[in-house]
LUMVEX-12224 format. One line per 4 residues: their letters; for each residue x, y, z of N, C-alpha, C, O. Coordinates in Angstrom, 3 decimals. Example, Ala and Ser with C-alpha at 12.3 -4.5 7.8 and 13.67 -1.06 7.14 Angstrom:
<atoms>
AS	13.190:-5.690:7.800:12.300:-4.500:7.800:13.200:-3.300:7.800:14.236:-3.319:8.465  12.850:-2.250:7.080:13.670:-1.060:7.140:12.900:0.030:7.870:13.409:1.138:8.039;
</atoms>
This chain:
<atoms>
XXXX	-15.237:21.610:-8.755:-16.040:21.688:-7.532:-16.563:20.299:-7.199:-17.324:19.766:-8.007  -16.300:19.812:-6.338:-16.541:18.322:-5.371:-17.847:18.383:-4.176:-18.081:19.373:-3.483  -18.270:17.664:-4.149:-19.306:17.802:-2.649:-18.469:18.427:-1.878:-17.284:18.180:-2.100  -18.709:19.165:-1.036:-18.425:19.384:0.642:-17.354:20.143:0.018:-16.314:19.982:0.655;
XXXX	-17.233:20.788:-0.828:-16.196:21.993:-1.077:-16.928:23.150:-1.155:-18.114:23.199:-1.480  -16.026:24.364:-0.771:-16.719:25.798:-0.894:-17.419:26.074:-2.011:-16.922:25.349:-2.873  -18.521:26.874:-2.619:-19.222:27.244:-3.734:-19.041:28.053:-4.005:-19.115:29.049:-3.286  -18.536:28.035:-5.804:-18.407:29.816:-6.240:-19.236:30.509:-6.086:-20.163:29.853:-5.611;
XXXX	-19.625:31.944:-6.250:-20.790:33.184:-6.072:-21.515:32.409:-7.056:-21.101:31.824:-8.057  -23.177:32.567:-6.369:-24.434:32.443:-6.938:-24.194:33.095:-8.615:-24.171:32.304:-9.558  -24.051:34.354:-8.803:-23.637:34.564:-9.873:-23.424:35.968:-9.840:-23.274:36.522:-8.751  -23.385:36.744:-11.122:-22.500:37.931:-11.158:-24.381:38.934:-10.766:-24.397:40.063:-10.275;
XXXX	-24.908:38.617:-10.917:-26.285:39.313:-10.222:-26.953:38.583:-8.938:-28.095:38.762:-8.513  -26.016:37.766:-8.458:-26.713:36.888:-7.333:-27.269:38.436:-5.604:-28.000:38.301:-4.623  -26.582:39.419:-6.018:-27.068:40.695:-4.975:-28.603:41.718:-5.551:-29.169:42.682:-5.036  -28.832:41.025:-6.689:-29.638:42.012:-6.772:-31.305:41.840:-6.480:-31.806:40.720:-6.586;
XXXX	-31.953:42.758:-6.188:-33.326:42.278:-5.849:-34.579:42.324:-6.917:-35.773:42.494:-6.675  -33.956:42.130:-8.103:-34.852:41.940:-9.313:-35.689:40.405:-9.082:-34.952:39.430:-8.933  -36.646:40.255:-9.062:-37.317:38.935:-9.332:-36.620:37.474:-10.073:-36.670:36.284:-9.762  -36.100:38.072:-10.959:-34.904:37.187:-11.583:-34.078:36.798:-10.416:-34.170:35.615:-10.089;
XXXX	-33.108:37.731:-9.563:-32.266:37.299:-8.551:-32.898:36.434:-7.743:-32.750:35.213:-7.675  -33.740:37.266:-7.023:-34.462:36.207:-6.273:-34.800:34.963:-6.009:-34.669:34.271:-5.000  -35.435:34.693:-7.470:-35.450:33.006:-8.055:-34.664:32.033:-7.957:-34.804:30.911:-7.471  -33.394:32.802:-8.705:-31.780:32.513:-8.580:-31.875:32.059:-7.217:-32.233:30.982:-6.740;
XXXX	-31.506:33.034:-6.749:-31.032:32.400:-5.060:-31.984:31.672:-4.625:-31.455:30.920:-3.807  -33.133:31.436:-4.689:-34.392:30.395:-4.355:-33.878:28.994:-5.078:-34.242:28.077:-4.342  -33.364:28.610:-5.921:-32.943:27.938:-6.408:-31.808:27.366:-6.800:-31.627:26.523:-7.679  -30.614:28.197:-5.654:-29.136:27.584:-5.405:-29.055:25.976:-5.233:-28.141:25.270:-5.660;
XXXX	-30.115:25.574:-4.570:-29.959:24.303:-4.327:-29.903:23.099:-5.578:-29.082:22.187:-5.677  -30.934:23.382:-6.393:-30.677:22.940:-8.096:-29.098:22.992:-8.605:-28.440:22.033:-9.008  -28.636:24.472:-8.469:-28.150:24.957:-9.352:-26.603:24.063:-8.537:-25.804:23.612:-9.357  -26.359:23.914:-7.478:-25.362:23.292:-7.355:-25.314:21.621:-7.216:-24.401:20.808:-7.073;
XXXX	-26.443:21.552:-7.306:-26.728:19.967:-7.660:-26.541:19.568:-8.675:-26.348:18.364:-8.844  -26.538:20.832:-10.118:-26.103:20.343:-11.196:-24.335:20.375:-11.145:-23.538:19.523:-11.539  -24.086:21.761:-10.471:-22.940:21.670:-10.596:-22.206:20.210:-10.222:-21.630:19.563:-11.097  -22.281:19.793:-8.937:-21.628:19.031:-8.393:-21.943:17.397:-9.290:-21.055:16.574:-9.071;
XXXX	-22.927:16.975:-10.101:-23.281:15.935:-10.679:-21.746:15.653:-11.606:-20.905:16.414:-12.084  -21.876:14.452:-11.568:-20.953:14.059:-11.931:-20.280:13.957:-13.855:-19.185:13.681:-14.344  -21.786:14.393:-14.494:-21.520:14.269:-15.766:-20.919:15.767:-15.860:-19.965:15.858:-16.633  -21.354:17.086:-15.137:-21.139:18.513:-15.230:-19.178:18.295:-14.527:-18.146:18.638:-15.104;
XXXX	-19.306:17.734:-13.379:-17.975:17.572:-13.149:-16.731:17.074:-14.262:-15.599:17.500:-14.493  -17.473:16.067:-14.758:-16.540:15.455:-16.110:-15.964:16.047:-16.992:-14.925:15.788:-17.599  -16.973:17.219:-17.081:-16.715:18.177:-18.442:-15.601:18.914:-17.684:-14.521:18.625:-18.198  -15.435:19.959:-16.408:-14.461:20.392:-16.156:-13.245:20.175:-16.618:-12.480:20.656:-17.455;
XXXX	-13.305:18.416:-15.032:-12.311:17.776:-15.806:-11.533:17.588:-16.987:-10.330:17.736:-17.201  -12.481:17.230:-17.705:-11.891:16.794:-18.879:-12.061:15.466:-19.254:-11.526:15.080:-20.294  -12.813:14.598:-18.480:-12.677:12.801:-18.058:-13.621:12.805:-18.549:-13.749:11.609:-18.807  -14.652:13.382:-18.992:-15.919:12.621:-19.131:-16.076:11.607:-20.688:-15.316:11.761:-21.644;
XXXX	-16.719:11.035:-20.670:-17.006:9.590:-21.489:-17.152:10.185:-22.500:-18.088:10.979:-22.403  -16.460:10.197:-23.876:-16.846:10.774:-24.786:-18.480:10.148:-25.417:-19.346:10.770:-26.033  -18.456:8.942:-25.049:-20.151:8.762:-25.728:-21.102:9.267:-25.055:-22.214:9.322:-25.579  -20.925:9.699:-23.892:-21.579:10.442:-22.956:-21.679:11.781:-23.063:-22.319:12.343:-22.174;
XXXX	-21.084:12.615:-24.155:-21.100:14.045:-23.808:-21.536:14.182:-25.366:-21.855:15.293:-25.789  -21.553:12.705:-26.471:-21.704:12.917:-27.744:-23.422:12.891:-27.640:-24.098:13.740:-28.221  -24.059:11.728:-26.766:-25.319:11.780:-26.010:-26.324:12.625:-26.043:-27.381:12.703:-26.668  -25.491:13.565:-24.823:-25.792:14.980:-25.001:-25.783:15.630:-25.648:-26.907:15.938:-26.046;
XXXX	-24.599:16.372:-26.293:-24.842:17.053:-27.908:-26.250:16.792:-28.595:-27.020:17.723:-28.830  -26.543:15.453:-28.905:-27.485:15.228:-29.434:-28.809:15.481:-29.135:-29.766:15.582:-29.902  -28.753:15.572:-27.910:-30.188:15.616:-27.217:-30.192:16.974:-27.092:-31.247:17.452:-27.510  -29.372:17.823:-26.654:-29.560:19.214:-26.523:-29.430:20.058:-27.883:-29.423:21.283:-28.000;
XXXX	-29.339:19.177:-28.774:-29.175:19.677:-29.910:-30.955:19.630:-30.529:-31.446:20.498:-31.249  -31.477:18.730:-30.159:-33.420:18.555:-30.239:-33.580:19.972:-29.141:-34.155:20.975:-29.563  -33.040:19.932:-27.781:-33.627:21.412:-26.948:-33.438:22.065:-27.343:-34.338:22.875:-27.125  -32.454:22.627:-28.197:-31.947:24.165:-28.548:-32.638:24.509:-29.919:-32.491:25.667:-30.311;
XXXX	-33.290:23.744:-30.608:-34.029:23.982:-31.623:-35.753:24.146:-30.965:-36.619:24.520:-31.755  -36.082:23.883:-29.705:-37.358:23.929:-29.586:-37.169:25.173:-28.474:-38.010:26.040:-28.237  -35.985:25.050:-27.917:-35.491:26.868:-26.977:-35.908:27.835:-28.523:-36.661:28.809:-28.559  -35.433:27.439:-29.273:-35.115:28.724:-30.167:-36.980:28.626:-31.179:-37.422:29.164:-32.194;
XXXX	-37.311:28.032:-30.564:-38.998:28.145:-31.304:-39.651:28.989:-30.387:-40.435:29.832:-30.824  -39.376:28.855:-28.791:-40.225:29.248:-28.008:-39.885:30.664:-27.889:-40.720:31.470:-27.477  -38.182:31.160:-28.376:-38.019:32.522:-28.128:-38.660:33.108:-29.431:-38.784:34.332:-29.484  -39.107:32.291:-30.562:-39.827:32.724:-31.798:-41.699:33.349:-31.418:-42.455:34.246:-31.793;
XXXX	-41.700:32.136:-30.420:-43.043:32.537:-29.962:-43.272:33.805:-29.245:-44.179:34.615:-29.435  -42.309:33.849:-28.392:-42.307:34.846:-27.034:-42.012:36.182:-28.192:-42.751:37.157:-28.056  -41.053:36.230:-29.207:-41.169:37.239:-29.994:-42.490:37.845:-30.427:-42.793:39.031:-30.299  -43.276:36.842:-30.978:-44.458:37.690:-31.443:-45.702:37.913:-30.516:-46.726:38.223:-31.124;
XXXX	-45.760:37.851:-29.695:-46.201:37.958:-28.413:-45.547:39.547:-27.785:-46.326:40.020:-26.957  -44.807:40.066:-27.928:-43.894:41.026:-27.600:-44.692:42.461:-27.682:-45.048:42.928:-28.763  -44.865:42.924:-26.785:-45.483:44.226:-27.284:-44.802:45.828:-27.136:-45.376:46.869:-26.815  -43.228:45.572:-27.531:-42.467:46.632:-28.206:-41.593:46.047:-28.769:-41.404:44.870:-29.077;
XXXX	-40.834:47.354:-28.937:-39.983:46.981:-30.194:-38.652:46.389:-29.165:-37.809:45.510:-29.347  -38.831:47.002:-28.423:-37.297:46.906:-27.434:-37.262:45.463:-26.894:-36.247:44.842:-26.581  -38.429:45.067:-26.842:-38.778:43.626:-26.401:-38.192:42.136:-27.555:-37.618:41.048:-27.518  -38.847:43.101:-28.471:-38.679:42.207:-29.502:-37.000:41.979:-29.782:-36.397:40.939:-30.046;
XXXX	-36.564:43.190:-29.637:-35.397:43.152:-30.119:-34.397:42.687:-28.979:-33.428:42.011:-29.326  -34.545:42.962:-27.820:-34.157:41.558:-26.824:-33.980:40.090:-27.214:-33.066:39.282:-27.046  -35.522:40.019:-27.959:-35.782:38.447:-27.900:-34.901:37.967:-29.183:-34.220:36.944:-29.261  -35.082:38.910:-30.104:-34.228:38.799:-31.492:-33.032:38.122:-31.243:-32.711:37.005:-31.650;
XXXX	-32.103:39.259:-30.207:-30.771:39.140:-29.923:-30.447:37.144:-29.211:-29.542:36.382:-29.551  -31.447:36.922:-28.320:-31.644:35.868:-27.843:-31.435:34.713:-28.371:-30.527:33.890:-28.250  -32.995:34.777:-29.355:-32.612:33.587:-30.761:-31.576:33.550:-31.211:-31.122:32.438:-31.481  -31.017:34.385:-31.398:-29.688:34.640:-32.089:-28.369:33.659:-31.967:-27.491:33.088:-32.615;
XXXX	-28.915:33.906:-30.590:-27.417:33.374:-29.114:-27.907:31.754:-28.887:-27.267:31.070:-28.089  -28.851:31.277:-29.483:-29.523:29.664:-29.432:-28.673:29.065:-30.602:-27.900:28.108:-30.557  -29.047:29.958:-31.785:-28.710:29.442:-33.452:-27.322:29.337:-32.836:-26.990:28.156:-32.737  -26.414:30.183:-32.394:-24.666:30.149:-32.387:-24.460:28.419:-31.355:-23.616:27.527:-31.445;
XXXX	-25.709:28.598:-30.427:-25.189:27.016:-29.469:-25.471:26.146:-30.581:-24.586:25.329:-30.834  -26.549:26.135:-31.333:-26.306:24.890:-32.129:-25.102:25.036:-33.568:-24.948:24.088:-34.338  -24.559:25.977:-33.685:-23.518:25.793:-34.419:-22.687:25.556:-33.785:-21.880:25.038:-34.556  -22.131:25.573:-32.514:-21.184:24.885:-31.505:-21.286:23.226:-31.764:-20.393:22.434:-32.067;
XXXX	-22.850:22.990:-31.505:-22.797:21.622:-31.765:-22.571:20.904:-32.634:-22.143:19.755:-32.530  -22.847:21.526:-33.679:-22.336:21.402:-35.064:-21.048:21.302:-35.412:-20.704:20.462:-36.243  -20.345:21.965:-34.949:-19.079:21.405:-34.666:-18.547:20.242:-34.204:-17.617:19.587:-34.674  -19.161:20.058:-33.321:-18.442:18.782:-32.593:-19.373:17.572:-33.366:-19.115:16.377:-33.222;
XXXX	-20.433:18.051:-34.161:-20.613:16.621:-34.452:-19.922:16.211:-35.842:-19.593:15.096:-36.247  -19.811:17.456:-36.430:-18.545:17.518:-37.645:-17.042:17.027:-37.473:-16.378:16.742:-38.470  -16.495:16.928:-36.124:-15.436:16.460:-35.348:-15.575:14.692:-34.838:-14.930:13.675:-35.094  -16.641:14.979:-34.095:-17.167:13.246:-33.749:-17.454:12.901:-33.975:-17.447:11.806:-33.412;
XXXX	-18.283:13.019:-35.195:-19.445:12.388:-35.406:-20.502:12.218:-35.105:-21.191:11.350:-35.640  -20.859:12.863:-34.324:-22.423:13.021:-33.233:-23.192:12.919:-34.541:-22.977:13.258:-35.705  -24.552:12.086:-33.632:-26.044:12.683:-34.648:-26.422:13.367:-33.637:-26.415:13.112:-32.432  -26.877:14.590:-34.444:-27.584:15.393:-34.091:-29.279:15.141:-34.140:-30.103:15.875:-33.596;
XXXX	-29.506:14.212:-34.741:-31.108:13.908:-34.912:-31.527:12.329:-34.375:-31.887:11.297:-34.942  -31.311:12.678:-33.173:-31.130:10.878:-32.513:-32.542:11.123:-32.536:-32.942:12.145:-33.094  -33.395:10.286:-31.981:-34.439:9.962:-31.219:-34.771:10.865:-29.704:-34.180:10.485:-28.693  -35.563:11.848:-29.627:-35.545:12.312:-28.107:-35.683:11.692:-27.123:-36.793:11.162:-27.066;
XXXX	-35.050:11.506:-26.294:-35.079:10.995:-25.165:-36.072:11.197:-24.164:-36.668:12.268:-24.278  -36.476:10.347:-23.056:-37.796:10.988:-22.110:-37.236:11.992:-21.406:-38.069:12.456:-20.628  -36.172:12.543:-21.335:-35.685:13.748:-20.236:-35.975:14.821:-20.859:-36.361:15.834:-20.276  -35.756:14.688:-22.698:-35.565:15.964:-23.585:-36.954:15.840:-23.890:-37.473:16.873:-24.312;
XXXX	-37.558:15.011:-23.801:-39.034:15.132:-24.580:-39.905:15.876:-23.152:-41.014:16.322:-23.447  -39.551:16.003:-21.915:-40.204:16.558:-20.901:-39.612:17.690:-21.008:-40.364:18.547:-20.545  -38.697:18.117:-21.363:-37.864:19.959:-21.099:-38.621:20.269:-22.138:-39.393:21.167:-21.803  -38.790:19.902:-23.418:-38.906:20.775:-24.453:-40.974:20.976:-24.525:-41.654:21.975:-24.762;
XXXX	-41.345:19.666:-24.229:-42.534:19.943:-23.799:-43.464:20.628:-23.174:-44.648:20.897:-23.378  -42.408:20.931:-22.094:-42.635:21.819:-20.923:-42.565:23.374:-21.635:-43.512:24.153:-21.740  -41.298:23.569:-22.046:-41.059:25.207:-22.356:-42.009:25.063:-23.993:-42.775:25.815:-24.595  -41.677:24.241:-24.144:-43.068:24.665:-25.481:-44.689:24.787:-25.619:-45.385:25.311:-26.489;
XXXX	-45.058:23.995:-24.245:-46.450:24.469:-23.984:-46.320:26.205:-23.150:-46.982:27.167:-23.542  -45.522:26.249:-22.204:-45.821:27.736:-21.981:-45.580:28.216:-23.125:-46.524:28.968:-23.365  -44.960:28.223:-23.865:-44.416:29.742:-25.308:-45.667:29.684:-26.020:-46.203:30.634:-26.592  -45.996:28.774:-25.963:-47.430:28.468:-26.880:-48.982:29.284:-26.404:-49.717:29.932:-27.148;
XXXX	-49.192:28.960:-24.728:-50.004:28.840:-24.050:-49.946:29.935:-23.474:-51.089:30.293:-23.192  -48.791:31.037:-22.985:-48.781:31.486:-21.873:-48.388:32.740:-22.258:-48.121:32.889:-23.450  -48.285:33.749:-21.460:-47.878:35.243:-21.584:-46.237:35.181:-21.702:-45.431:34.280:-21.468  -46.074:36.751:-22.245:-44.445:36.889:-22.152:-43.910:36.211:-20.849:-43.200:35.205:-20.852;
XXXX	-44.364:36.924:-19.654:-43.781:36.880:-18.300:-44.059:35.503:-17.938:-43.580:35.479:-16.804  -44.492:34.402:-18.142:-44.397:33.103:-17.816:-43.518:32.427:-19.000:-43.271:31.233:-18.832  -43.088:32.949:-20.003:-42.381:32.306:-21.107:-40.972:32.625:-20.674:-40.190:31.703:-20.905  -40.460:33.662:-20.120:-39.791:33.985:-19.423:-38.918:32.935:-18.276:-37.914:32.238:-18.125;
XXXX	-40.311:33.496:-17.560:-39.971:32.523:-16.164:-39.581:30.888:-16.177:-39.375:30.236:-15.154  -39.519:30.324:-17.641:-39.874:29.395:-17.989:-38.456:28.443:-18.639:-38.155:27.259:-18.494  -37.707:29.725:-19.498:-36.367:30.009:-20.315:-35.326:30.562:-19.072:-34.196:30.075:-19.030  -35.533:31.088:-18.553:-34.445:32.228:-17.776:-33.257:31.208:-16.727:-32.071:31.386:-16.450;
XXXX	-34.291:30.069:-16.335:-33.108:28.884:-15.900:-32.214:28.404:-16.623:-31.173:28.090:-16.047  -32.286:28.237:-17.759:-31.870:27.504:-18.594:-30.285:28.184:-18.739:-29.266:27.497:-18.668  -30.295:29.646:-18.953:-29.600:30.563:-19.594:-28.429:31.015:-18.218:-27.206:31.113:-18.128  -29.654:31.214:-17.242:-28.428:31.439:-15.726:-27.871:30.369:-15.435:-26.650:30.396:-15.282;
XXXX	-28.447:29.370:-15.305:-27.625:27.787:-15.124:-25.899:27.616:-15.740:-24.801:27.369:-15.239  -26.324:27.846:-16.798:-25.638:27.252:-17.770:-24.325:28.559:-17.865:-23.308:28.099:-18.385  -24.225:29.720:-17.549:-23.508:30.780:-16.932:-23.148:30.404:-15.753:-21.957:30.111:-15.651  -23.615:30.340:-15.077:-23.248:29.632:-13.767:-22.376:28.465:-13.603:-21.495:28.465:-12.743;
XXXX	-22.608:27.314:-14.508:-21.587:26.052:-14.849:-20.831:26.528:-15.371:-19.733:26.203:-14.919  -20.744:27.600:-16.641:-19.572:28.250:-17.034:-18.453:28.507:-16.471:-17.305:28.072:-16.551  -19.188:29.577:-15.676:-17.944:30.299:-14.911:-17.497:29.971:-13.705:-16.740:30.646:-13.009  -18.155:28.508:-13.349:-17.605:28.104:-12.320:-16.620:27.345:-12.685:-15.538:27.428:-12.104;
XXXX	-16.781:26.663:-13.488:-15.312:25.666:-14.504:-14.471:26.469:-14.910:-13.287:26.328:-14.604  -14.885:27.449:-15.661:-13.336:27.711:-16.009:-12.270:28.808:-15.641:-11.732:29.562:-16.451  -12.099:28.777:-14.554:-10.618:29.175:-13.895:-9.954:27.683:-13.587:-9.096:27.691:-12.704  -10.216:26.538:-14.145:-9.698:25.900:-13.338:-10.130:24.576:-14.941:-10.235:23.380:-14.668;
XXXX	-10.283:24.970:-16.158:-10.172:24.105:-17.060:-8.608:24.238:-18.043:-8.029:25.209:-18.532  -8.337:22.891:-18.027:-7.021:22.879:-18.581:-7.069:23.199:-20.280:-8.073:22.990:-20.961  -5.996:23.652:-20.724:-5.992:23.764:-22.117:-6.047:22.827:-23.071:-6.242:23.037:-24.268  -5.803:21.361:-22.333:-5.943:20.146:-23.468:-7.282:19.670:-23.262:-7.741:18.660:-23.795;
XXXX	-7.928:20.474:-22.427:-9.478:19.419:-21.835:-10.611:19.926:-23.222:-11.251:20.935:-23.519  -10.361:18.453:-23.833:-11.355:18.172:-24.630:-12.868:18.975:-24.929:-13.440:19.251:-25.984  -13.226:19.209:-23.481:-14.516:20.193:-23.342:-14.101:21.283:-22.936:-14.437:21.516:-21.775  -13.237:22.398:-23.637:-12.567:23.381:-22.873:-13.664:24.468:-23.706:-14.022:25.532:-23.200;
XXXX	-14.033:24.081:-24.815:-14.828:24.885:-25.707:-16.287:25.104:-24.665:-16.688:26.184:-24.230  -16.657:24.294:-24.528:-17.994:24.214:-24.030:-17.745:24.991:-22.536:-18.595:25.810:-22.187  -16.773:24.773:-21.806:-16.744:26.006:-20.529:-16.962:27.347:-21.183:-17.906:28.133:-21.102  -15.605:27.398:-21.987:-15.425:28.732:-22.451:-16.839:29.818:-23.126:-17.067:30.987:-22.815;
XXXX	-17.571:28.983:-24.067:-18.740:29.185:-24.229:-19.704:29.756:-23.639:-20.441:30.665:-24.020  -19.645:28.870:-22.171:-20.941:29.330:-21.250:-20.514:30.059:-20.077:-21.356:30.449:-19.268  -19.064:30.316:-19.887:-18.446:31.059:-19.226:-18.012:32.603:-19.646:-17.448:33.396:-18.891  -18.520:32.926:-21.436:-18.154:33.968:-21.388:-18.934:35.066:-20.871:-19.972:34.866:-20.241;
XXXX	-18.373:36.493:-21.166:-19.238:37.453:-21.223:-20.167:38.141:-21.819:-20.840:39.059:-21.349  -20.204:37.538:-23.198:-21.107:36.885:-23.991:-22.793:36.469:-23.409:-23.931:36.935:-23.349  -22.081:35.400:-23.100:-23.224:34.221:-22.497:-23.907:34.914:-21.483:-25.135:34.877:-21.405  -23.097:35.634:-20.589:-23.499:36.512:-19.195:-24.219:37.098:-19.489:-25.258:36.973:-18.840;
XXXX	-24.230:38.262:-20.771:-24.823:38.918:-21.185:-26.333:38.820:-21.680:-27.255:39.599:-21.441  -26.334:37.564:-22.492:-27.944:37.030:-23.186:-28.882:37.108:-21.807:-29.924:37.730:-21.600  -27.868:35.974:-20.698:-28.304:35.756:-19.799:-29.448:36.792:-18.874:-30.635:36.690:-18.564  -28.463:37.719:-18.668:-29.214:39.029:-18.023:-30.055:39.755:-18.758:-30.968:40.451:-18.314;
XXXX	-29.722:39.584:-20.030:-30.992:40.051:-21.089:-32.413:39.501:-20.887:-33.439:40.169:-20.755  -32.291:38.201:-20.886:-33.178:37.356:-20.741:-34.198:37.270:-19.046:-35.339:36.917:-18.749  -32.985:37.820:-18.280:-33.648:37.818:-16.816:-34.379:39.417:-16.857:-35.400:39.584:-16.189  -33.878:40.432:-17.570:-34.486:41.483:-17.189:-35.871:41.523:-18.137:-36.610:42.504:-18.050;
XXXX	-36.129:40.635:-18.867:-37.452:40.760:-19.597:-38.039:39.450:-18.310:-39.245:39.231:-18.420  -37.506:38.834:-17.467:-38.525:38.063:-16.558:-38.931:39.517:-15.391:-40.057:39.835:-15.006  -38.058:39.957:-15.162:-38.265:40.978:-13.975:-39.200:42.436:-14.315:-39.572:43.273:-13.492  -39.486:42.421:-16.137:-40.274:43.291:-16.633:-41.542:42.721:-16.256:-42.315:43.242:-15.452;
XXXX	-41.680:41.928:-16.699:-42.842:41.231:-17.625:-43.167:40.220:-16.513:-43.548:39.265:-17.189  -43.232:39.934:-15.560:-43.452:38.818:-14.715:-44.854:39.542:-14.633:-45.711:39.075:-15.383  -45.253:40.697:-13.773:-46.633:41.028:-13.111:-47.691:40.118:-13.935:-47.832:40.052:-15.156  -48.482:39.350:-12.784:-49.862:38.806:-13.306:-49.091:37.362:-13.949:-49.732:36.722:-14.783;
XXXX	-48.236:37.060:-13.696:-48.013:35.396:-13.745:-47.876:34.512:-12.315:-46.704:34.361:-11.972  -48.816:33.942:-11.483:-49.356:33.639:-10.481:-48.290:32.739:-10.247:-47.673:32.813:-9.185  -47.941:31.739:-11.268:-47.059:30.296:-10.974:-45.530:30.563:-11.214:-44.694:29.666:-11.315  -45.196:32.281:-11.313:-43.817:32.520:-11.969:-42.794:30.969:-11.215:-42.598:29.953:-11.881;
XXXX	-42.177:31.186:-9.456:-41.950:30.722:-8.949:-41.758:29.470:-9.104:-40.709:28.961:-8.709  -42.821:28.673:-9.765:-43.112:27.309:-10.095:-42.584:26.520:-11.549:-42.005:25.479:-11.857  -43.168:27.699:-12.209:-42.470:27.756:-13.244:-41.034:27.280:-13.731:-40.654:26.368:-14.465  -40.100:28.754:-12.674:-38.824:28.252:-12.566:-38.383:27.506:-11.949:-37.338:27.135:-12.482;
XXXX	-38.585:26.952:-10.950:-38.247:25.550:-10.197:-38.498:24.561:-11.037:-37.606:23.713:-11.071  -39.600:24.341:-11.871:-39.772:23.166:-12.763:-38.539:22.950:-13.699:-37.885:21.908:-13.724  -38.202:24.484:-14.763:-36.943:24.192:-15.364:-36.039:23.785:-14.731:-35.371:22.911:-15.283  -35.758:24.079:-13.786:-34.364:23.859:-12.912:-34.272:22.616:-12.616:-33.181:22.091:-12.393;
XXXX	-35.599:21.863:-12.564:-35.294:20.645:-11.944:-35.367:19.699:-12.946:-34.941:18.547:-12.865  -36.124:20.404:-14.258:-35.636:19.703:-15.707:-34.074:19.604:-16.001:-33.502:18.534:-16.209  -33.384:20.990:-15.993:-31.964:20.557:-16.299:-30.719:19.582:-15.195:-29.579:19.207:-15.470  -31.443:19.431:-14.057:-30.897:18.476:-13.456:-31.003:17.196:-14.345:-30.084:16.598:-14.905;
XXXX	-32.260:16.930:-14.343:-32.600:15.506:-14.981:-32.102:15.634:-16.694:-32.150:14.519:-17.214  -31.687:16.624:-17.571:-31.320:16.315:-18.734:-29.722:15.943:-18.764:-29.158:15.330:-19.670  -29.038:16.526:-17.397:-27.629:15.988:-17.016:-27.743:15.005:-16.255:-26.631:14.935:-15.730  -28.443:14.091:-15.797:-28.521:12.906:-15.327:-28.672:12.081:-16.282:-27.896:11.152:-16.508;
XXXX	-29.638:12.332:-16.901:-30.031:11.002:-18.460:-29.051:11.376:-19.270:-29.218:10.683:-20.273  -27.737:12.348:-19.506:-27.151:12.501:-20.066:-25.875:11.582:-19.721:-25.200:10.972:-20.550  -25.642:11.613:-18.042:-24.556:10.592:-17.369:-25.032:9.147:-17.429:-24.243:8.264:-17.768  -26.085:8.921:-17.165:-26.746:7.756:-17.290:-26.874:6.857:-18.635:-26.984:5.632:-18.580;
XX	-26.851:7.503:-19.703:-26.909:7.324:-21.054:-26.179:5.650:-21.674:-26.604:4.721:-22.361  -24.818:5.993:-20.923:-24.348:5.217:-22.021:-24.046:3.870:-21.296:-23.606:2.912:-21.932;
</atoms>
């Protein structure tokens, strides 16, 4: 996907009128700004800079350990079982991204324990003072970008990623049905649990406009 080309569907719930959707579509404009950025384009491709995507690994490899604290938090905070066991399933689906990364740094050599960067030290800051600070339904509102985004870059790449492309793993990943799945897990505990979070709205626009900027300092990097 190029500027000034048609856009795939918002996503596989982009019709529905859950609070989650809503957001979503309130926030197409993010969401194809990441798409269209040029480090998210690379990966399609296949072109992108390998020190540039090793970068990343690294840095999202510091987010996905402080994602997977905040779904620790939002767990005990939980007031059923069904909740909990949502959130369970969740963590779950964080630990498997960083064994992805783990991979590739077992392959490349990546460190995984660079120094955080100011892009990663503002995402993780951010979602770790709400998990800390805030109710389910703003911890939520807080995570739920992160998870549709990144489904969304999925499955927009890959009908159209080649079999030798280096990052074919990482489409496939966030393109499955799998991933779709956490995803909507994760949105229907925002569309539970939102009532009585005033800044939901704000909330999610902030992530969204965090993961722009963690794929910018990610292109920018090297």
């Amino acid at each position: 996907m190029h500027p000034g080309t048609a856009h795939p569907p918002a996503s596989g719930d982009g019709g529905g009128t859950g609070l989650a959707a809503q957001l979503w579509r309130q926030n197409l404009d993010v969401a194809r700004r990441c798409l269209e950025h040029p480090f998210v384009q690379g990966l399609g491709r296949g072109d992108l800079p390998r020190d540039r995507f090793a970068w990343y690994v690294g840095q999202d490899a510091n987010f996905l350990e402080a994602f997977a604290r905040a779904y620790a938090l939002a767990l005990a905070k939980a007031p059923d079982l069904e909740t909990m066991t949502a959130l369970r399933d969740l963590l779950e689906g964080v630990l498997d991204e960083l064994r992805l990364h783990q991979g590739y740094a077992a392959r490349w050599g990546v460190d995984l324990r660079p120094a955080p960067a100011l892009a990663t030290r503002a995402y993780t800051g951010f979602v770790l003072d709400v998990a800390w600070s805030r109710p389910l339904g703003a911890i939520a509102a807080a995570m739920t970008p992160c998870m549709r985004l990144y489904a969304y870059l999925g499955r927009s790449l890959a009908d159209r990623v080649a079999p030798d492309n280096p990052y074919r793993e990482w489409v496939t990943t966030y393109g499955s049905p799998a991933f779709e799945g956490l995803a909507r897990r994760l949105e229907a505990l925002l569309d539970r649990w939102h009532p009585g979070v005033e800044d939901v709205a704000a909330l999610y626009r902030t992530a969204m406009e965090l993961e722009f900027a963690f794929f910018d300092a990610a292109w920018r990097a090297a």
